[in-house]
N, C-alpha and C positions, 0 to 999 in steps of 0.2 A: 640451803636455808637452815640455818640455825634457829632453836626458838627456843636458847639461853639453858637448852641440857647438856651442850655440849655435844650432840649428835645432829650429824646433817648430811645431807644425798646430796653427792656431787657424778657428775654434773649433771644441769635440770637447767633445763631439758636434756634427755640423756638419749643413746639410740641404740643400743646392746648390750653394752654393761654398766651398771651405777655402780659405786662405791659406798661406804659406809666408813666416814668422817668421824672418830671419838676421838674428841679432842682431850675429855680428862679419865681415858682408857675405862671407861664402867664395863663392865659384863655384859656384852648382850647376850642373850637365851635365844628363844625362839622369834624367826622373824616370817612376817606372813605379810602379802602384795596380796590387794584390795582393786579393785574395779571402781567406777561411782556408784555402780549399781550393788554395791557390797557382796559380791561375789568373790571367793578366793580363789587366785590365779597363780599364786606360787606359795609354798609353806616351806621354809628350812628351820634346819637347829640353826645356832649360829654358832657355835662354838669355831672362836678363829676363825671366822669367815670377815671379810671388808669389801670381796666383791662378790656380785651377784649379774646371773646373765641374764638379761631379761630380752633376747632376741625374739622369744618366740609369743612375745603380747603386741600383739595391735598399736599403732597409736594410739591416745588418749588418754586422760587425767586416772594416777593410781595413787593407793596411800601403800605406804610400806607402816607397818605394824610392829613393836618390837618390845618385850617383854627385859625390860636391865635391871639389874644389880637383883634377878629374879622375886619383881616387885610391883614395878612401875610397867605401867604400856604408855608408850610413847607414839606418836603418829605423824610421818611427814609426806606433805605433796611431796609428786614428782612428775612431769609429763613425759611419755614416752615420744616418741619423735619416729 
């Protein structure tokens, strides 16, 4: 899901590792995976990172968190499966 920044979690539904989609190369900084219940469940730098393992969460609805061009936070669903 794109929602017109140019960044988006493929694939979604995802079932061990999601990717991180920059379509016009911005900076991500810090990325940090959210619960619904707003709990954090994983925190990384991002530098040159595009995949992420997320084997070890539960099924069910997460947001990934992400701090670009060290400015903006940006927010996207994603289900884990």
């Amino acid at each position: 899901m794109d929602i017109g920044i140019g960044l988006s979690v493929v694939p979604n539904p995802v079932m061990n590792e999601l990717t991180l989609k920059n379509k016009f190369d911005r900076k991500l900084n810090d990325i940090t995976i959210i619960d619904r219940n707003y709990q954090v469940k994983i925190k990384l730098r991002a530098d040159n990172l595009d995949r992420i393992n997320i084997s070890n969460l539960v099924s069910g609805l997460y947001m990934i968190r992400c701090v670009v061009d060290d400015k903006e936070l940006v927010t996207l669903p994603f289900v884990k499966l």
